[in-house]
C-alpha positions as a Python dict, from the first residue, in 0.01 Angstrom:
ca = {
    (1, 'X'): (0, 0, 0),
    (2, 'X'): (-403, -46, -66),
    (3, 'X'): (-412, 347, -204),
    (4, 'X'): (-119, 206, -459),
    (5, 'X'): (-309, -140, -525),
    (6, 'X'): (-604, 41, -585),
    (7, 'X'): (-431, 299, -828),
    (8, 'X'): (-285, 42, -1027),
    (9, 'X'): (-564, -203, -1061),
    (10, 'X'): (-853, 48, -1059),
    (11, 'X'): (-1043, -117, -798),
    (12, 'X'): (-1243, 39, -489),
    (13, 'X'): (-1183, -40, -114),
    (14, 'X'): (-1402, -367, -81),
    (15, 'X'): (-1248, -527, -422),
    (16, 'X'): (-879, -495, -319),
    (17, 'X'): (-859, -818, -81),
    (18, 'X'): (-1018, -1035, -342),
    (19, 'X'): (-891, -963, -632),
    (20, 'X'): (-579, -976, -487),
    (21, 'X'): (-658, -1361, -398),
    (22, 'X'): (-765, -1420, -762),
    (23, 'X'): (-446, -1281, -855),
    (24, 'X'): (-299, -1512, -638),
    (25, 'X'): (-477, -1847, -759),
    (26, 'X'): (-442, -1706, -1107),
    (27, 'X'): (-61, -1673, -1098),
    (28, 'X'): (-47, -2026, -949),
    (29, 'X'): (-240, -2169, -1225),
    (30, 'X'): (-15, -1993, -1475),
    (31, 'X'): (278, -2141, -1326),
    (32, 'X'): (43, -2427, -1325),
    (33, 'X'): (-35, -2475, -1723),
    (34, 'X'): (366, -2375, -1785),
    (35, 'X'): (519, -2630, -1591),
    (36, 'X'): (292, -2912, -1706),
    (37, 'X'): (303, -2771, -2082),
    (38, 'X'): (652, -2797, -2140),
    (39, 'X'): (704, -3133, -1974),
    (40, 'X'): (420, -3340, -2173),
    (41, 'X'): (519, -3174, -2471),
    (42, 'X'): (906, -3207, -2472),
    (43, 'X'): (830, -3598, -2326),
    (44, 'X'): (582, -3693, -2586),
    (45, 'X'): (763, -3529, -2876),
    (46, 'X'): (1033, -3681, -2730),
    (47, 'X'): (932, -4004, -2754),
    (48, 'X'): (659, -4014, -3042),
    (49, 'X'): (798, -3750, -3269),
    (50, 'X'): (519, -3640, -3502),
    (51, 'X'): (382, -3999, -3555),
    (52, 'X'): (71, -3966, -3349),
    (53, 'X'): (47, -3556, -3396),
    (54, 'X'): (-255, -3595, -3677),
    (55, 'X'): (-454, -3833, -3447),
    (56, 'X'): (-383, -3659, -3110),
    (57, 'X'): (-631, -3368, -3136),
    (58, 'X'): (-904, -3680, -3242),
    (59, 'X'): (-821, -3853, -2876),
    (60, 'X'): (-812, -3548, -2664),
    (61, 'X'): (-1104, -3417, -2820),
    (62, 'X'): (-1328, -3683, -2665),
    (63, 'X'): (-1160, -3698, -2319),
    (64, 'X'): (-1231, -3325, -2343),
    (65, 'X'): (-1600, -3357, -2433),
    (66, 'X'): (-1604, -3588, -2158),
    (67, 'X'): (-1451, -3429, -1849),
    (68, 'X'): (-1652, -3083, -1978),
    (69, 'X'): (-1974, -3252, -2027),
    (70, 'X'): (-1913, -3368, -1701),
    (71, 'X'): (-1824, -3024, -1534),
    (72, 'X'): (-2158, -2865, -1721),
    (73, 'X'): (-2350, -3132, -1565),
    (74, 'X'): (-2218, -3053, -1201),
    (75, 'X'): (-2203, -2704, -1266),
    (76, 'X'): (-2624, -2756, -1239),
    (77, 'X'): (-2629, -3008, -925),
    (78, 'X'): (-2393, -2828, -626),
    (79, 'X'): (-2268, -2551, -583),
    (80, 'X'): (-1984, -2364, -823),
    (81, 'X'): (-1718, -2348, -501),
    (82, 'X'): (-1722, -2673, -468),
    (83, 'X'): (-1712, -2827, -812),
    (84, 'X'): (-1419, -2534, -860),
    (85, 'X'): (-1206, -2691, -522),
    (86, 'X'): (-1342, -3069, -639),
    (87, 'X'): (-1149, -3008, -1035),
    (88, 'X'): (-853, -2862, -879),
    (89, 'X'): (-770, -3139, -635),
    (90, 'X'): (-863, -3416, -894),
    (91, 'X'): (-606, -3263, -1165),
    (92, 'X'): (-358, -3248, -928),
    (93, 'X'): (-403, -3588, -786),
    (94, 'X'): (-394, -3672, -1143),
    (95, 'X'): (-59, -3506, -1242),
    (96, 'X'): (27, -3638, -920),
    (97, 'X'): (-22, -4016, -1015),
    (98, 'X'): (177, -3919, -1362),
    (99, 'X'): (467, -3746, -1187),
    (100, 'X'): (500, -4064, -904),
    (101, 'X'): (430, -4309, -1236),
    (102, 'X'): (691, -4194, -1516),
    (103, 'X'): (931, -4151, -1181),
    (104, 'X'): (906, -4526, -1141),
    (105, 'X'): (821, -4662, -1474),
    (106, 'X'): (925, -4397, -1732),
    (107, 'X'): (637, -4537, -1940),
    (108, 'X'): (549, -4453, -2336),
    (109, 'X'): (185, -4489, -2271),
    (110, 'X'): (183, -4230, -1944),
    (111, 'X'): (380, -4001, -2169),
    (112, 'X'): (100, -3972, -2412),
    (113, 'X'): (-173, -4010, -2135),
    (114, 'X'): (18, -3692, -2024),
    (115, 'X'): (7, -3513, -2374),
    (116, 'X'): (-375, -3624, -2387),
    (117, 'X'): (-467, -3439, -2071),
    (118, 'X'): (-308, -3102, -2156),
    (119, 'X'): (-587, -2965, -2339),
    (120, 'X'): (-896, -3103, -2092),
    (121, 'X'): (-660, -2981, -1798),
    (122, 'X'): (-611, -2644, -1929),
    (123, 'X'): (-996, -2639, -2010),
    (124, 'X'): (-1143, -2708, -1674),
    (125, 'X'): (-920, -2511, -1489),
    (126, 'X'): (-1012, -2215, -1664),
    (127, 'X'): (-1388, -2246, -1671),
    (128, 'X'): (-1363, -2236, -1287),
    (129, 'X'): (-1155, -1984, -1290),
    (130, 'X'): (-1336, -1758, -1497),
    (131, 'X'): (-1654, -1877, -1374),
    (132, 'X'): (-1517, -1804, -1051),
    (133, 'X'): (-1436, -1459, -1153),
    (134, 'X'): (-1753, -1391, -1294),
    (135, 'X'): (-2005, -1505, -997),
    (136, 'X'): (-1823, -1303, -797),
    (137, 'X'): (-1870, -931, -921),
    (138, 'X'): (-2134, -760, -1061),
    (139, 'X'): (-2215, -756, -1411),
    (140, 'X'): (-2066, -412, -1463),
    (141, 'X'): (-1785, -503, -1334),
    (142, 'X'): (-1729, -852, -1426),
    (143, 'X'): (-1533, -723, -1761),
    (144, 'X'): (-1278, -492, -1582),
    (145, 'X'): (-1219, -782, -1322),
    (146, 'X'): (-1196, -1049, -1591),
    (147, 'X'): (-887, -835, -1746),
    (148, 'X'): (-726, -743, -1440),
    (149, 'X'): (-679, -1119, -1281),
    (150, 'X'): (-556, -1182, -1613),
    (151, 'X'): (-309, -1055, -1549),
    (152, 'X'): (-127, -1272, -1261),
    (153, 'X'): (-143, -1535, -1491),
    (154, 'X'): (40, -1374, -1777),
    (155, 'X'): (320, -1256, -1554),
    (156, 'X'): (359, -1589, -1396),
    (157, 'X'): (360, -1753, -1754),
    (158, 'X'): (603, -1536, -1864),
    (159, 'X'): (838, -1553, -1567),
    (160, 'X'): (764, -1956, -1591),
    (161, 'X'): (838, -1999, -1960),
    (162, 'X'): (1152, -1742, -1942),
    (163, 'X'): (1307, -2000, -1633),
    (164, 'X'): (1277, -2319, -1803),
    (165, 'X'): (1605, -2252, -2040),
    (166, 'X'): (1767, -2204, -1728),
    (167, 'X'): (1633, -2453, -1514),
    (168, 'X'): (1625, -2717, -1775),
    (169, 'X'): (2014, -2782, -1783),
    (170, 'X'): (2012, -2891, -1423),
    (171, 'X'): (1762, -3150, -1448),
    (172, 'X'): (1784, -3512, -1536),
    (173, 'X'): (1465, -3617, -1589),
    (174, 'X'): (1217, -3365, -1758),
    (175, 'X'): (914, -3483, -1589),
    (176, 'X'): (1018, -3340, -1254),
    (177, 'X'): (836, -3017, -1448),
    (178, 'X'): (520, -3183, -1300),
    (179, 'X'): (676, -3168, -932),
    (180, 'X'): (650, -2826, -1026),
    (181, 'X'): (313, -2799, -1178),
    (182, 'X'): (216, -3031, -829),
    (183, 'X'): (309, -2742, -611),
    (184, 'X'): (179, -2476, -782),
    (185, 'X'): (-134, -2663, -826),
    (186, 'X'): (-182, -2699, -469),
    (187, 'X'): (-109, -2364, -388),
    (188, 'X'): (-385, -2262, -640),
    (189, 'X'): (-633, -2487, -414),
    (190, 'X'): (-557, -2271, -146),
    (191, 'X'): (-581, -1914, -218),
    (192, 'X'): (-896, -2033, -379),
    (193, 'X'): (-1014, -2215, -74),
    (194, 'X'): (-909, -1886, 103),
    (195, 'X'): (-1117, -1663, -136),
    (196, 'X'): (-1431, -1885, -115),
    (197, 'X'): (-1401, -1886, 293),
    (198, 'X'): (-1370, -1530, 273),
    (199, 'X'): (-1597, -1428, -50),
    (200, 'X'): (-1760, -1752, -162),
    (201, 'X'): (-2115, -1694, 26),
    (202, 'X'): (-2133, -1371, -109),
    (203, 'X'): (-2091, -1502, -442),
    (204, 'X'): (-2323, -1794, -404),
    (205, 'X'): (-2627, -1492, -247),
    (206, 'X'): (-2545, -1324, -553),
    (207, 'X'): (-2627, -1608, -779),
    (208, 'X'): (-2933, -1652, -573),
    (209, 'X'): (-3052, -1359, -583),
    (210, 'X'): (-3021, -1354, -989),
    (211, 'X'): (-3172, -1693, -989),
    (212, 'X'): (-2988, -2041, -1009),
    (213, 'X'): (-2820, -2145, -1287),
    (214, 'X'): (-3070, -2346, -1521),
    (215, 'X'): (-2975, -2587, -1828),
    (216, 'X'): (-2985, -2472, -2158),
    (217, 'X'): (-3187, -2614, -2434),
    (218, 'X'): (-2999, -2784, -2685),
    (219, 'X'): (-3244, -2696, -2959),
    (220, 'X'): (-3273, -2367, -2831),
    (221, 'X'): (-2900, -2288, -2820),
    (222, 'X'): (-2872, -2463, -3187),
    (223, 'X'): (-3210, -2207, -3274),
    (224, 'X'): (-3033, -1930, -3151),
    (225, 'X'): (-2839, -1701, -3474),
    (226, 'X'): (-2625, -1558, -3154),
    (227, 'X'): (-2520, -1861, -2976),
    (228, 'X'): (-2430, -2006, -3352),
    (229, 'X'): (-2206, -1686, -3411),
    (230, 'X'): (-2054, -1791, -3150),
    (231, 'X'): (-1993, -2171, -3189),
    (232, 'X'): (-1905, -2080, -3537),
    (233, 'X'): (-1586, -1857, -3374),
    (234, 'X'): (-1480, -2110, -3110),
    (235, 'X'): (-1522, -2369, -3441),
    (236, 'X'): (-1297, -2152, -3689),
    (237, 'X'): (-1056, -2069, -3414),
    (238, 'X'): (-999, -2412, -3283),
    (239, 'X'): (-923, -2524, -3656),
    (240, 'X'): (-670, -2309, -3743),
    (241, 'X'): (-513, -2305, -3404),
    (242, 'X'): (-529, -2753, -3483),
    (243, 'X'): (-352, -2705, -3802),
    (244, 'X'): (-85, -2412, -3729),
    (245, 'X'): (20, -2629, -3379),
    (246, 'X'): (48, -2940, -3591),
    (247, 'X'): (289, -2781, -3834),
    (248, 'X'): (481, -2593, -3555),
    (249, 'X'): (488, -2904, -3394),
    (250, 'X'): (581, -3095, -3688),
    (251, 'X'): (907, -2819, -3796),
    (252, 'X'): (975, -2839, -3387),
    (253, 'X'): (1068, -3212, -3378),
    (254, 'X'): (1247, -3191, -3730),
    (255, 'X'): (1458, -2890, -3583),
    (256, 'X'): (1578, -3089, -3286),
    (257, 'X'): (1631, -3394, -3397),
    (258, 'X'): (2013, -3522, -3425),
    (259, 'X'): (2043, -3600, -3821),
    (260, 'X'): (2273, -3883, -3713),
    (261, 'X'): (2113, -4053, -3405),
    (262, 'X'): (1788, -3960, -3491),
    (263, 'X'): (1753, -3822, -3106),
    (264, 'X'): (1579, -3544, -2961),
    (265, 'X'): (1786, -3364, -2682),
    (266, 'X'): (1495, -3273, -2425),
    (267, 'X'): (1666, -2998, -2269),
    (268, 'X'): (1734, -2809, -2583),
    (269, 'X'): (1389, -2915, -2699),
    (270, 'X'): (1229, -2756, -2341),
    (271, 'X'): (1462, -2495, -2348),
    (272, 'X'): (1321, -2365, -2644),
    (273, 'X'): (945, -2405, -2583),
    (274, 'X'): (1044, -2201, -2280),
    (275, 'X'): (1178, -1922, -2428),
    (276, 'X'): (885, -1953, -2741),
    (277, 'X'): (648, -1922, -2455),
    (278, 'X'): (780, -1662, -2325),
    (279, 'X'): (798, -1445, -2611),
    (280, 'X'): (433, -1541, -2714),
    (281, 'X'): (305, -1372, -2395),
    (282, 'X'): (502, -1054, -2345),
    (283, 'X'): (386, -978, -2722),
    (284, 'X'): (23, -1051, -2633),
    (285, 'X'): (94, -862, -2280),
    (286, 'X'): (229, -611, -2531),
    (287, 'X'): (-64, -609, -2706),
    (288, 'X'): (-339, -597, -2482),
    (289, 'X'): (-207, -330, -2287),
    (290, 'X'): (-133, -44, -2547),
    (291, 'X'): (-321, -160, -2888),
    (292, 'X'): (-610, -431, -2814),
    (293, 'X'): (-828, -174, -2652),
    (294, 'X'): (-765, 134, -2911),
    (295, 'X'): (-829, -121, -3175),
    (296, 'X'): (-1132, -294, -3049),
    (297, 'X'): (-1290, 106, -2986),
    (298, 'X'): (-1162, 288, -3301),
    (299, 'X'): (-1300, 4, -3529),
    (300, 'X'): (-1478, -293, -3353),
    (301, 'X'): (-1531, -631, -3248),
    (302, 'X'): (-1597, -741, -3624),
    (303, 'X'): (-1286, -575, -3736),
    (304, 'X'): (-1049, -682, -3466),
    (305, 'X'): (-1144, -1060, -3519),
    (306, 'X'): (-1093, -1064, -3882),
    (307, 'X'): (-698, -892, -3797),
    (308, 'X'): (-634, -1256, -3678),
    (309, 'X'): (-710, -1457, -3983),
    (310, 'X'): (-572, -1174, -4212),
    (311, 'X'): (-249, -1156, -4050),
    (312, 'X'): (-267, -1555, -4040),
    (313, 'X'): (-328, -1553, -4402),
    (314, 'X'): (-15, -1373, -4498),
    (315, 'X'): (224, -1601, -4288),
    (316, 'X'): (95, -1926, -4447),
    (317, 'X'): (132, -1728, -4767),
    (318, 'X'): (470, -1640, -4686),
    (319, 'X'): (572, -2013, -4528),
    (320, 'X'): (392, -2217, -4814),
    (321, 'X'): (587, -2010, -5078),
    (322, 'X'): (908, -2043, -4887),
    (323, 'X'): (861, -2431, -4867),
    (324, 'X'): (790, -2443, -5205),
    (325, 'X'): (1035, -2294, -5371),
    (326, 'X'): (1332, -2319, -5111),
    (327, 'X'): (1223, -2666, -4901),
    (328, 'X'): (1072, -2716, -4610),
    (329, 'X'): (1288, -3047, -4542),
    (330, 'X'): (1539, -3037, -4217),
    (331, 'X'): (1816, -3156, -4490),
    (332, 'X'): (1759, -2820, -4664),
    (333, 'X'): (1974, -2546, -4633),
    (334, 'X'): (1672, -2311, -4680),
    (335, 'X'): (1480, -2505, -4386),
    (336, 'X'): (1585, -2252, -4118),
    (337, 'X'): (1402, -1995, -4340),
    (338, 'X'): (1130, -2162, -4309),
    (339, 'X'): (1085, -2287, -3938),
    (340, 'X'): (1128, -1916, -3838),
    (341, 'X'): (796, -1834, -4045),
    (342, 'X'): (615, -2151, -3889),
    (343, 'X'): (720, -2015, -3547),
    (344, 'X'): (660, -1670, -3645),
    (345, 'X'): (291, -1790, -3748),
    (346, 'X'): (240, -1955, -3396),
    (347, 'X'): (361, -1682, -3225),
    (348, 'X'): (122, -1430, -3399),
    (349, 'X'): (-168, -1645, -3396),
    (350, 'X'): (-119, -1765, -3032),
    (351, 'X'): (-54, -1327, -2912),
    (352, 'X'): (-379, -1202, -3110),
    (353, 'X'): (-614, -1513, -2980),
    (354, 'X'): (-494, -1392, -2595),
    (355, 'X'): (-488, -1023, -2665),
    (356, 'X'): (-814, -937, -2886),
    (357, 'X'): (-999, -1305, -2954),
    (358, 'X'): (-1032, -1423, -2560),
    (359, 'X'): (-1128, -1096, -2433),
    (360, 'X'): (-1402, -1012, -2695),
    (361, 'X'): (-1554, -1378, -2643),
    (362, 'X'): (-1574, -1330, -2286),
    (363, 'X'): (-1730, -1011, -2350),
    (364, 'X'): (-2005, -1167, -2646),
    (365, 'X'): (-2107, -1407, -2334),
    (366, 'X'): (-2237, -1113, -2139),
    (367, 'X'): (-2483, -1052, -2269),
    (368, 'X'): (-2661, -1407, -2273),
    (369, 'X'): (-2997, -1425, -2014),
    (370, 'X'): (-2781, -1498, -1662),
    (371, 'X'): (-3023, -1801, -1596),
    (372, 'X'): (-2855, -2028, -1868),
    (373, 'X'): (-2559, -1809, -1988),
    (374, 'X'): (-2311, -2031, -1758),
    (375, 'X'): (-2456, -2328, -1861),
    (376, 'X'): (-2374, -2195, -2264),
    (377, 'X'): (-2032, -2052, -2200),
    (378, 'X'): (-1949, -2425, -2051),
    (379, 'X'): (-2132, -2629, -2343),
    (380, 'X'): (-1965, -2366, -2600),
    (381, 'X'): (-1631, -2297, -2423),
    (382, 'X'): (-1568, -2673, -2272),
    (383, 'X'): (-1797, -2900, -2508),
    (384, 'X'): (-1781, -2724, -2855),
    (385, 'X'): (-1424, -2639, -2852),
    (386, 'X'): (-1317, -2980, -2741),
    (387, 'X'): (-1571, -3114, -3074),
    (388, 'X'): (-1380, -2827, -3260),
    (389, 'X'): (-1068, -3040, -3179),
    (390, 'X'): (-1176, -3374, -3262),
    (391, 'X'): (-1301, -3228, -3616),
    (392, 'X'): (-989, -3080, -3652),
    (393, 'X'): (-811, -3372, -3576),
    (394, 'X'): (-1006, -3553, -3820),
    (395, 'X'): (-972, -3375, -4070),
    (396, 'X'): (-561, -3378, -4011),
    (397, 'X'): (-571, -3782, -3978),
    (398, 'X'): (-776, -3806, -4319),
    (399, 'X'): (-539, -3515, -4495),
    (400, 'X'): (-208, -3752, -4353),
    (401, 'X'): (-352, -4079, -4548),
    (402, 'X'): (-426, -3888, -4888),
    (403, 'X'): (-64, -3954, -5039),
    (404, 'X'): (-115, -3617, -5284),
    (405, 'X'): (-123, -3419, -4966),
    (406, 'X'): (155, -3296, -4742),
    (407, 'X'): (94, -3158, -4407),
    (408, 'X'): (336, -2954, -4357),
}
C-alpha cells in the first residue's frame, strides 16, 4: 500500500504518513468551504436577491482585513500550530452559533452575517493550511507538497458540489448545509491536531532553526518593485473576480426567480450551484493535471497569467455583445443565450485562477527572505486581497448609483 502511495504521490518513505494527514485535513476543509458555500449563498440570494450584491464585497472586505490583520499579528506572538487549531475551532464555533441560530430564528440579518463570513472564512482557513504545508517541508520540496495536498481538497469539492443536486431535494431547510460544514470542520481539527502531535515539533525546530518569523516593514514591502508585482496581481485578480461574481450572481437570481411569485426555489437554486461547482473544478483538475504545467514550462509565468485575462476578455466581449443586441433581461427570449456566457465566463475565470494563477503565486512567494516572507504572504494574501475586495466593492456600489451605467 505505501510502495503504491508513494508511486502515485511521488513522495519518499518519511513523507507518506504526513502528507497523507494533510490530505486528510485538506479534504475535510474542501467539504468544509462546499457545504458552507452553497448554503449562505442560496440563503442570502434567497432572501436579498441582488439588492445588497454591489455593497457586499465593501462589508466583507473590512471584516476580512480585520480577522487577517488579526491572524498576521498572532502569526508573530505564538506559535503557528496553535493559532492554526485556535482559527479552526473559532470558525466552527462560529458556523456553529449560525447553524443553532437560523434553526431557531430563521433570521434575515444571520443570513447575511452568513454571506459576510464566506470570504474571511475561506481566507483564514487557507493561510493555515498552506502555512501549515509550507513550515513543514523543506524549501525544495515545499512546491511539490503544496500541489499534491491540493489535491484532497479538489476531489472532496468536487464529490461535495456533485452531491448537493441530490441531496438538496430531501432537505427542508437549506441551512442544515452548515450541519454539514460543522462536521467536516471538526474533523479537519483533528487530523490536524493529529499531524501537529505527530509532525508539529518538527516543524516548529525547522522554523527555528531558519530563524523566527519577523514582521515585515510596511515601507519596505511598499519599497519593494517585487512585493508590488505582487500586490498589483492579487489587486487585478480580486477585481475582476468582484465584477464577473457580481454579474454571475446577478443573471443567477434573475434565472431562478418565479416571473409570477417573484420566488426563488432554494433547492433548484442549490442544486445548481452544486453542479456549477462541480464542473468548475474537474475543468481546473483537468487543467492542472495535463496542460498547467506544459504551459507554465514551454512559455512562462508571464505568459500563462496573461491567458487568464485574454480568455476573460473574449467572454465579456462575447456576453456584452450578446446583451446588447439580443437582451440580457430574464423577460427576453435571447436571455438564456446570454446567462450561459456569464456562467461560461465564471467557470473559465474561476478553472484558470485554481489551475495556473494560485499555483504560480504560491510559487512567486518562495522566493521572499524566510524571516518575513510569512509575515508578506499573510499581509498580501489575507490583508491586500480582502482591501482588493472592498475597492472592488466600491467601485461596484458607486457604478450601481450612476443611472447611465448598467451592471450587468
Amino acid at each position: 500500500m505505501n510502495e503504491f502511495v508513494k508511486k502515485i504521490l511521488d513522495i519518499t518513505d518519511s513523507e507518506v504518513t504526513p502528507v497523507l494527514l494533510l490530505l486528510a485535513n485538506s479534504f475535510f476543509i474542501g467539504v468544509f468551504i462546499v457545504s458552507y458555500d452553497v448554503a449562505a449563498s442560496t440563503l442570502f440570494l434567497d432572501t436579498f436577491g441582488n439588492e445588497y450584491l454591489t455593497r457586499l464585497p465593501i462589508f466583507s472586505g473590512i471584516l476580512g482585513m480585520i480577522s487577517t490583520s488579526i491572524f498576521a499579528y498572532f502569526q508573530r506572538k505564538i506559535s503557528f500550530t496553535s493559532l492554526t487549531l485556535y482559527a479552526f475551532g473559532i470558525i466552527t464555533m462560529l458556523v456553529t452559533a449560525l447553524f443553532i441560530g437560523l434553526s431557531l430564528t430563521h433570521s434575515n440579518v444571520l443570513k447575511f452575517v452568513s454571506y459576510l463570513f464566506l470570504g474571511p472564512f475561506n481566507a483564514i482557513l487557507l493561510l493555515c493550511f498552506y502555512g501549515t504545508v509550507a513550515r513543514s517541508f523543506s524549501l525544495k520540496r515545499e512546491k511539490h507538497m503544496t500541489g499534491t495536498v491540493d489535491q484532497g481538497q479538489m476531489i472532496a469539492t468536487a464529490i461535495a458540489y456533485f452531491t448537493i443536486p441530490f441531496v438538496s431535494d430531501y432537505v427542508e431547510d437549506i441551512s442544515s448545509f452548515f450541519l454539514v460544514s460543522i462536521i467536516s470542520g471538526s474533523l479537519a481539527i483533528v487530523f490536524m491536531f493529529v499531524f501537529i502531535i505527530k509532525y508539529g515539533r518538527q516543524a516548529q525546530q525547522r522554523e527555528k532553526n531558519r530563524l523566527q518569523t519577523e514582521r515585515a516593514n510596511i515601507r519596505g514591502m511598499i519599497a519593494s518593485p517585487y512585493i508590488r508585482m505582487l500586490a498589483l496581481l492579487f489587486f487585478g485578480s480580486m477585481l475582476s473576480t468582484i465584477f464577473l461574481e457580481y454579474s454571475f450572481l446577478s443573471v443567477t437570481v434573475a434565472k431562478y426567480t418565479n416571473p409570477l411569485t417573484g420566488t426563488i426555489d432554494q433547492n433548484s437554486l442549490a442544486g445548481f450551484l452544486g453542479i456549477f461547482g462541480g464542473l468548475v473544478t474537474v475543468f481546473s483538475v483537468i487543467l492542472q493535471t495535463f496542460v498547467a504545467d506544459r504551459v507554465i514550462t514551454m512559455y512562462g509565468m508571464r505568459i500563462s497569467l496573461i491567458l487568464i485575462p485574454s480568455i476573460l476578455g473574449v467572454f465579456a466581449i462575447l456576453a456584452s455583445l450578446i446583451g446588447t443586441f439580443f437582451g440580457y433581461t430574464s423577460d427576453n427570449s435571447s436571455f438564456i443565450l446570454f446567462f450561459l456566457f456569464m456562467a461560461m465566463s465564471k467557470l473559465f475565470l474561476q478553472s484558470l485562477k485554481e489551475a495556473f494563477e494560485d499555483p504560480i503565486v504560491k510559487t512567486l512567494f518562495l522566493p521572499l527572505d524566510f524571516k518575513t516572507r510569512f509575515d508578506v504572504q499573510a499581509k498580501i494574501e489575507g490583508f491586500f486581497k480582502e482591501f482588493s475586495g472592498f475597492i472592488a466593492g466600491s467601485l461596484l456600489t458607486i457604478l450601481g448609483f450612476l443611472t447611465f451605467v448598467d451592471l450587468i
